[in-house]
C-alpha positions in Angstrom: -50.4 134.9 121.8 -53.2 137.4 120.6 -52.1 136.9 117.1 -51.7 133.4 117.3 -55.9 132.8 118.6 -56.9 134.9 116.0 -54.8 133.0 113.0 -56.7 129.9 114.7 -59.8 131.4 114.6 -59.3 132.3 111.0 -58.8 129.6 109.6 -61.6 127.8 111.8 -63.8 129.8 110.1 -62.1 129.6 106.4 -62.4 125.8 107.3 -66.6 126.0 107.9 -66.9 128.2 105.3 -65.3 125.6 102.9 -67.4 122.9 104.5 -70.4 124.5 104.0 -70.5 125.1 100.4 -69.3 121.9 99.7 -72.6 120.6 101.7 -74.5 122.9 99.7 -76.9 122.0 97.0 -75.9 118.9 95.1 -77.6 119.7 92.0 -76.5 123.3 92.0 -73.0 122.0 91.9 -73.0 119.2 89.4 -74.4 121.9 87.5 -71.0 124.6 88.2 -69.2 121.5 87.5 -70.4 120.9 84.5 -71.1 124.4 83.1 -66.8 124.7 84.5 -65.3 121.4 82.0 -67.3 122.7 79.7 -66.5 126.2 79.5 -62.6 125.9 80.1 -62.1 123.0 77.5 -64.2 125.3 74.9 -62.6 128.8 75.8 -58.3 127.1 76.3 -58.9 125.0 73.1 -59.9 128.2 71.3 -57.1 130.2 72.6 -54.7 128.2 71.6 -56.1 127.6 67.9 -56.3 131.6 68.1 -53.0 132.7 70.0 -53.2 136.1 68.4 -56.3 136.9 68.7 -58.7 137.8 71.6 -61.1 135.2 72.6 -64.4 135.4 73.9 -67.0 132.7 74.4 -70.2 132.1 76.5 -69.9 128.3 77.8 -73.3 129.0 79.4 -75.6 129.8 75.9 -73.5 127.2 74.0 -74.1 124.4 76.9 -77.5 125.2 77.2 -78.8 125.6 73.6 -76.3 122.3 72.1 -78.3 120.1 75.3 -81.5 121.3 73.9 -80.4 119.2 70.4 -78.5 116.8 72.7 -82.6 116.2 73.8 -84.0 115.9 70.2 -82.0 112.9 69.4 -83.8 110.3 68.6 -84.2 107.0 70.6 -82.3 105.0 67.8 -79.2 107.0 67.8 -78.2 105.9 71.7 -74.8 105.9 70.4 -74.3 109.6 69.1 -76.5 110.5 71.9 -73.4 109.6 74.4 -71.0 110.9 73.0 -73.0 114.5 73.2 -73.6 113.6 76.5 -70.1 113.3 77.6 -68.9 116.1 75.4 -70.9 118.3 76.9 -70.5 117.5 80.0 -73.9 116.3 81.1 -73.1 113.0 82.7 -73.8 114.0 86.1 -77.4 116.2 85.4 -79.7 113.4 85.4 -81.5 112.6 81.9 -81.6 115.6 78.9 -84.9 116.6 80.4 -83.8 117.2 83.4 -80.4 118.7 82.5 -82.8 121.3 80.9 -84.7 121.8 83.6 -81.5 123.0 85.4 -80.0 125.3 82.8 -83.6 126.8 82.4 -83.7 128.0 86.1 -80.0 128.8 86.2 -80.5 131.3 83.3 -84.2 132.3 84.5 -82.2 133.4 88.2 -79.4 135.0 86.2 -81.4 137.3 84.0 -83.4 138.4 87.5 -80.9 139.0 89.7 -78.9 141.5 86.6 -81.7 143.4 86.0 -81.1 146.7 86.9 -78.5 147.8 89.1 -76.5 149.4 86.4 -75.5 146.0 85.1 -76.4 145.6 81.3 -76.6 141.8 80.2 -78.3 140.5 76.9 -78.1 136.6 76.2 -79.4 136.4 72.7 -80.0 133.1 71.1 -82.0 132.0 68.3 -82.0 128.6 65.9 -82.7 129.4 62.3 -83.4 126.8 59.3 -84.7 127.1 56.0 -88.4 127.7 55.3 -90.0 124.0 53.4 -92.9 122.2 53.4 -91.2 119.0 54.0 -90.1 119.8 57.7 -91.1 122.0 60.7 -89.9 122.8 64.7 -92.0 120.5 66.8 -94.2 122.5 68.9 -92.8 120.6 71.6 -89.0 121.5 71.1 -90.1 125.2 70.4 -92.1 125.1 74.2 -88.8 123.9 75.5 -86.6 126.3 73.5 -88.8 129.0 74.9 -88.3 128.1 78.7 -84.7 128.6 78.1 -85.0 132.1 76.4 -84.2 130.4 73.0 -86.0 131.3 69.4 -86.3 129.3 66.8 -87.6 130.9 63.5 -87.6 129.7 60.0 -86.5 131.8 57.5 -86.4 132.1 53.4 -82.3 130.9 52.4 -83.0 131.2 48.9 -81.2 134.5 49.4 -78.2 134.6 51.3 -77.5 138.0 51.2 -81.3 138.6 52.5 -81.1 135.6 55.1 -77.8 137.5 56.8 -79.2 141.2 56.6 -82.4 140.1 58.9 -80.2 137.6 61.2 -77.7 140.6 61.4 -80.3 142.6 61.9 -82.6 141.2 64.7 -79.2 140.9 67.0 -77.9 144.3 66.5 -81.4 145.5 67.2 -81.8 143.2 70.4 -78.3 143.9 71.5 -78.9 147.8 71.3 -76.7 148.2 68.4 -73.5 146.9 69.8 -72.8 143.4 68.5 -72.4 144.4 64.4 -72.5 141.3 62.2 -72.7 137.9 63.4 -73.4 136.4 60.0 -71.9 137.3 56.4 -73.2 135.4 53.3 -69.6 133.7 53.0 -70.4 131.7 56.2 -73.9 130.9 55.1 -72.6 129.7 51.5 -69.7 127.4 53.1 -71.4 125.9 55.9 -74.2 125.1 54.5 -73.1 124.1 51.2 -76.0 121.3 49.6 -76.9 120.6 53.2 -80.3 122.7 54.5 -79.2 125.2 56.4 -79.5 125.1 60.3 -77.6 127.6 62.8 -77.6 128.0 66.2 -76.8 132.0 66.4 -75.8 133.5 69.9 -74.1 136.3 71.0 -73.6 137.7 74.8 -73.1 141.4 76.1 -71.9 142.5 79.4 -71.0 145.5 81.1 -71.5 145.5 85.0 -70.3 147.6 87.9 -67.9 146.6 90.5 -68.6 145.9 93.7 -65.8 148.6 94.6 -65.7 151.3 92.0 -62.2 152.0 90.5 -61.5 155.8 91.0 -61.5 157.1 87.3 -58.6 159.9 88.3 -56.5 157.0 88.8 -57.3 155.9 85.4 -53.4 156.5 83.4 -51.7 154.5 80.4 -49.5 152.1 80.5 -47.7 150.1 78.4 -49.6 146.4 77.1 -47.4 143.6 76.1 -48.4 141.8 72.9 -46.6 139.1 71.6 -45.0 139.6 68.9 -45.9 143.5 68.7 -44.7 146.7 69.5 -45.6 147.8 73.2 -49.7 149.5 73.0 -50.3 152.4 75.0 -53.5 151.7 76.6 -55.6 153.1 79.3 -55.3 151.1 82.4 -57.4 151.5 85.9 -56.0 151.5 89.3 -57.4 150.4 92.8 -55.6 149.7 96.3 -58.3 147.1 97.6 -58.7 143.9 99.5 -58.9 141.1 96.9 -59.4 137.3 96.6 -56.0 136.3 95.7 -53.2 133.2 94.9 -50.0 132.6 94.0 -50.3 129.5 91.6 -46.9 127.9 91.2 -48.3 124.9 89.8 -49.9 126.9 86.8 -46.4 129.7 86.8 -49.7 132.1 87.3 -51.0 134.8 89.4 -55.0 134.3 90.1 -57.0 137.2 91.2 -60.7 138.1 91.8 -62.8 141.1 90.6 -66.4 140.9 92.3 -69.3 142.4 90.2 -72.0 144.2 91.8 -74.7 141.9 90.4 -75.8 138.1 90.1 -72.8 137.3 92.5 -71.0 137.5 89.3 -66.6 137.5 89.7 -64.0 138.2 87.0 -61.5 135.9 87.6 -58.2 136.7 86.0 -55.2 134.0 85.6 -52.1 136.0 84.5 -49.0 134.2 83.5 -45.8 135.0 85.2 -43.9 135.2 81.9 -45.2 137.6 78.9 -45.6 134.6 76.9 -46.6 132.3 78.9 -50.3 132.4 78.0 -50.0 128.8 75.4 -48.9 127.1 78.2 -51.4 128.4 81.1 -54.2 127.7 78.4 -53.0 123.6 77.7 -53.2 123.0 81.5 -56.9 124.6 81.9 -58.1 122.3 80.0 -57.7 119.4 83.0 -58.2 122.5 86.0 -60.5 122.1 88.7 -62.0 125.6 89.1 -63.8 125.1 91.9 -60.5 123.8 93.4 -58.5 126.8 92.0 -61.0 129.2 93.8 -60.8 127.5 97.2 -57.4 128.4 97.0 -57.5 132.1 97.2 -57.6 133.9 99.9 -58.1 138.2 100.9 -55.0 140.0 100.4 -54.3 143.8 100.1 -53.4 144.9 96.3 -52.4 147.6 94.2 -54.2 146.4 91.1 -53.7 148.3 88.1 -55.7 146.6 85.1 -56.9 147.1 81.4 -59.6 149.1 80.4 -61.4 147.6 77.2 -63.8 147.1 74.9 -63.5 143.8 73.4 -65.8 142.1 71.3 -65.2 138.7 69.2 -67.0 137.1 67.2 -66.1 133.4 66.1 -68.0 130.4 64.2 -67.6 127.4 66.2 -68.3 124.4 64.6 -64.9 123.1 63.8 -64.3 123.6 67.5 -67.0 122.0 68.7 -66.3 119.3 66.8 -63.1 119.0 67.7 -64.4 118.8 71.3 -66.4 115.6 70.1 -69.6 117.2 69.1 -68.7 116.4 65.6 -72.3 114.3 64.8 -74.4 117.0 65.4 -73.0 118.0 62.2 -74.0 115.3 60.2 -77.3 113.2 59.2 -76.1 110.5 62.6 -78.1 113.3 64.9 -81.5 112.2 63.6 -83.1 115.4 65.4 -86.4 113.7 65.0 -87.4 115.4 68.4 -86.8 118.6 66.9 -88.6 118.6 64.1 -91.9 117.1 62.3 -90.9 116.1 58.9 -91.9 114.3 55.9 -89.8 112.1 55.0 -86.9 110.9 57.5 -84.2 112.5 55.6 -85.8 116.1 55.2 -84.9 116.8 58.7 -81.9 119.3 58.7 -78.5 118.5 61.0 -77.0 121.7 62.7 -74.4 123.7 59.9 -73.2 126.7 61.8 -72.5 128.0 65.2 -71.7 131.6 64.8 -71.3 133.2 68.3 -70.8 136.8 69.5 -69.6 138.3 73.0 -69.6 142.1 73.8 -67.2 142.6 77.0 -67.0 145.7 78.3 -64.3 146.9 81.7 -65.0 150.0 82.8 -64.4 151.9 86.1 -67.7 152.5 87.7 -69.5 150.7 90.9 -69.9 150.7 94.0 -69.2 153.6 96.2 -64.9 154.1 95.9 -63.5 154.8 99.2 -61.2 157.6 100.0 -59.3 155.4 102.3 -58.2 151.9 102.6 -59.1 150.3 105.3 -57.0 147.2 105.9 -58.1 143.7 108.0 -56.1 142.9 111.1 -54.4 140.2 109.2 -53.3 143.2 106.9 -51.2 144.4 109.6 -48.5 141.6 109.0 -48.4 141.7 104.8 -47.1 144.3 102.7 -49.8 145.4 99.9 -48.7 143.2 96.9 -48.7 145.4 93.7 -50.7 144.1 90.5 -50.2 145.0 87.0 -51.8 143.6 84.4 -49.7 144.6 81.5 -49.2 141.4 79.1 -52.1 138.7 77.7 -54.0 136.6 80.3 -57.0 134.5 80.5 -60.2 135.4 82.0 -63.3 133.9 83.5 -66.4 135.7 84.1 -69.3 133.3 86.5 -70.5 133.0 89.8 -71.2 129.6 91.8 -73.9 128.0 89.6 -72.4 128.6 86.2 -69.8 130.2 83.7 -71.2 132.6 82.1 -67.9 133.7 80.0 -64.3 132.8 79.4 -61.4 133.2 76.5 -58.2 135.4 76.4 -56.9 138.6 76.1 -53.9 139.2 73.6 -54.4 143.0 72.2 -56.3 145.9 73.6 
């Protein structure tokens, strides 16, 4: 009887819980929604064009700086202009202005509420084009490019090996010498090729504490499943906790849910049953509901014993992106009139190159480790599950306003 009130009085409160946050700000989750489609389309469609290597990618500075250029469209191009819109997901943020309004105070509250604390965050981003006469950044885009924590510079191409050492240069230096080259002369030659050149460059680091610390003495190696490789020996951490956690038939997955310390940032980890089962998983994220997916955890006690990595990618996306139907801001059709101030109609540049960076870093520190584990009173009735992450899986890193990064792991 006692058991049976409290199971009622669980889920009465699981139930209100639910209800709430789906009253909650409608803005604030168009805006999840969006940043979500987004992000998961970008991140599966990568891992499976790059099924052997790891992936990395931050839907959040791609969303927000591609909706500044989705803005500086002109009037007369209503066509290409939808078709940004929808691939981006922007349909249900209002007009361009106002969808970068949004993404200006998502990323201003994200970069306040990680500083400090132990978390280390950079969210670089920068538009370059070529130095002429003929063409310039409106003051008006470079006002708007500044509220989102975006530079634009132009710089001197008639060099490329110059033009890559200072773009090279300026990240590693504002990323604290961890990102190493984002653009080599190759990429600078082929992209741009007779077209003036015009990159968006971006790159992401993050390392940020747990909310519960993993106790490094429990750190040991383990064996890491590659496909198609020989078994890596590779240190793993260990932690008997209570975690958000689901068993996704649907999906032949296991879903489980790291909180950070900071930003009410979660790494969410979807782990195939089978070792290579990771293709598959990555087809059907491109049509999940994450928000959905997340409702559908709940606390349970695990023995989690997970990779410890360093994993940094770096990827130029522009046959991705269009791929993902952003193909005309690749061509002369994008008439980015609002972006720049230009001499003749056909002097203004169309984007070339999207080279992208992310740093990730999973360590063991956070909050205070306990020495014992305290389990719930529904506890009493489960067994602790046991956890090991020891093959590929994919990863999301947000919290309820945004995704802030996504991809794969293959190799550690």
């Amino acid at each position: 009887m006692i058991y049976d009130n409290w199971r009622q009085l669980l889920v009465a409160v699981a139930v209100l819980l639910i209800s709430s946050r789906a009253r909650g700000n409608p803005a604030a989750t168009a805006l999840s929604s969006s940043s979500e489609r987004f992000g998961l389309r970008l991140a599966s469609s990568l891992g499976l064009a790059q099924p052997h290597s790891n992936v990395a990618v931050s839907p959040l500075l791609l969303q927000a700086a591609l909706t500044l250029l989705y803005a500086g469209i002109t009037p007369d191009s209503a066509v290409a202009a939808q078709q940004l819109r929808v691939a981006l997901e922007l349909q249900q943020l209002g007009s361009a202005e106002q969808a970068q309004r949004q993404f200006e105070q998502l990323l201003g509250e994200l970069k306040q509420q990680a500083a400090g604390g132990g978390c280390h965050l950079h969210l670089l981003s920068k538009f370059y084009t070529q130095q002429r006469y003929t063409f310039s950044f409106r003051d008006e885009f470079e006002a708007r490019a500044a509220a989102l924590g975006i530079d634009v510079q132009r710089l001197d191409f008639g060099n490329w090996a110059s033009a890559a050492q200072e773009i090279n240069y300026e990240f590693l230096r504002r990323s604290n010498y961890s990102v190493g080259e984002l653009v080599s002369v190759g990429l600078l030659e082929s992209s741009s090729g007779s077209d003036t050149p015009f990159l968006h460059v971006s790159a992401l680091t993050l390392r940020a504490p747990w909310a519960q610390a993993f106790d490094p003495q429990q750190t040991q190696r383990i064996n890491f499943f590659s496909s198609g490789q020989t078994p890596k020996l590779v240190d793993a951490m260990f932690l008997q906790h209570r975690f958000r956690y689901a068993e996704m038939p649907a999906l032949d997955a296991r879903v489980v849910e790291l909180p950070f310390a900071t930003a009410g940032l979660s790494l969410l980890i979807i782990y195939p049953n089978r070792f290579q089962g990771l293709a598959t998983l990555e087809s059907q994220l491109q049509r999940l509901d994450l928000q959905q997916l997340r409702r559908q955890l709940t606390e349970r006690k695990l023995s989690l014993t997970l990779p410890k990595f360093s994993l940094l990618a770096h990827t130029e996306l522009r046959s991705m992106l269009e791929q993902l139907g952003l193909a005309k801001l690749f061509t002369p059709e994008a008439q980015l009139h609002k972006v720049f101030s230009s001499l003749l109609s056909s002097s203004a540049p169309h984007l070339t190159a999207v080279p992208h960076t992310v740093l990730l870093e999973l360590q063991e520190a956070g909050g205070e480790a306990e020495q014992t584990f305290v389990a719930a009173f529904t506890d009493l009735f489960r067994s602790t599950l046991s956890l090991v992450i020891n093959h590929p899986f994919f990863y999301a890193i947000g919290n309820d306003k945004t995704l802030l990064l996504a991809g794969h792991v293959v190799d550690i």
